[in-house]
N, C-alpha and C positions, 0 to 999 in steps of 0.2 A: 346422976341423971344426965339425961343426953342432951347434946344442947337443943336451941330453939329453933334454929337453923335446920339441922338435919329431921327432926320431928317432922317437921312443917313437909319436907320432901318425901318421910315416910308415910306419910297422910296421903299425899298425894299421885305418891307411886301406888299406893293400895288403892285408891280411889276410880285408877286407869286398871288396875288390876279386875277390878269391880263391875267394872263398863266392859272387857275384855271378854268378862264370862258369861256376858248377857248375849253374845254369839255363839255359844254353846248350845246344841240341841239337846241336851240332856233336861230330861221335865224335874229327876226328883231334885237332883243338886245342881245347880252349874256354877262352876268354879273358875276364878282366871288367874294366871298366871305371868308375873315379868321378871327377868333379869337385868338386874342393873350393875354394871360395874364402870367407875369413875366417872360417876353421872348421866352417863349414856344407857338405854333399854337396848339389848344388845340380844334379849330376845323376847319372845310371848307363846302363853298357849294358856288355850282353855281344853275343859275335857270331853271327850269325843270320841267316837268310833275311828279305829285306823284307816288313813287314803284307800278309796276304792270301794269302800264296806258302805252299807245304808245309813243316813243320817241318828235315826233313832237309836237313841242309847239304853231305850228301855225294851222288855220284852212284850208279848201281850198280855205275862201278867203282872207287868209292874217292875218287874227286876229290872236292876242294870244288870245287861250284857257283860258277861268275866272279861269280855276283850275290850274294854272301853279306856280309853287312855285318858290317866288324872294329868290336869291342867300342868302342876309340874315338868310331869315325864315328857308332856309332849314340849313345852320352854325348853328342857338340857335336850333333848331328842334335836330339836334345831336348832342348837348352836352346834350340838356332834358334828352339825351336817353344813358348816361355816366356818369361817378363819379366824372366828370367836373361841373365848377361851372361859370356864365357868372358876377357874381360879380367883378364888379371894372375892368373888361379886355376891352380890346381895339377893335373895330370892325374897321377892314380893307375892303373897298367894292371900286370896280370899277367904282360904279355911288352911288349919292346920295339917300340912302331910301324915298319911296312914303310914304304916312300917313299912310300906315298899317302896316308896317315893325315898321315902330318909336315906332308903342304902343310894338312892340313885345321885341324890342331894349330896351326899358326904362326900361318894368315891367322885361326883363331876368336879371338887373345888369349892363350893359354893362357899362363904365363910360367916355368912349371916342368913336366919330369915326373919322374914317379919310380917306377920298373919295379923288376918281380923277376925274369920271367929272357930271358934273348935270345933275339930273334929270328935265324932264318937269315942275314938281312942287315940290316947295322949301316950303310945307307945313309942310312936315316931319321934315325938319331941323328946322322949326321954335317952333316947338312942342317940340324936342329936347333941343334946347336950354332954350324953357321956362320950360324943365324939369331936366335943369342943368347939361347936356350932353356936354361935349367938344367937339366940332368939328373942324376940323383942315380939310381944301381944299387943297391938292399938285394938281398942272398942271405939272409938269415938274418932270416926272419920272425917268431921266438921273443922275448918281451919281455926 
């Protein structure tokens, strides 16, 4: 078990995560996203239409948009774009990554994540794990 110390931080990195994706215009899911390495959030994203594009993530009949970028993608997306590095840091995310996020997760560095609550499909995390990814599940975001 991990100690009380870092718990307590993984609580409350998910919790900023949480608040993060409440800026999200997406209606069905909104998702947030942080990167943490040696204490520091070194980056964020929630999910979204790409710079330029209309805010709505969904279509008129409900779908989300194929081009909508998960909370994730868009956190490694801006560090790509900074003198920040995704080696060895921690992903904090509101819901478990789908399989495409996971390749983007694995090949940035990322060496841990740690979600609140699942996704539809736990292919991501399985991918994750068979690529040496720590994953750590909190339900209960109360200190």
């Amino acid at each position: 078990m991990k100690d009380k110390k870092q718990l307590k931080f993984d609580k409350a990195y998910l919790r900023i995560a949480k608040e993060w994706g409440k800026l999200s215009h997406c209606n069905r899911k909104q998702v947030g996203a942080l990167i943490v390495k040696d204490r520091m959030i070194i980056s964020d994203g929630y999910n979204g239409t790409p710079t330029g594009f209309e805010n709505p993530c969904e279509d008129d009949e409900g779908y989300t948009k194929w081009y909508v970028l998960h909370a994730e993608a868009n956190a490694i997306l801006k560090v790509a774009g900074s003198t920040q590095s995704c080696k060895d840091a921690t992903l904090y995310i509101t819901m478990s990554p789908c399989k495409e996020c996971s390749k983007l997760i694995h090949q940035s560095g990322i060496k841990r994540v740690v979600y609140h609550i699942d996704y539809k499909d736990n292919s991501g995390l399985s991918f994750l794990e068979k690529a040496g990814v720590i994953i750590d599940h909190i339900t209960d975001l109360n200190e």
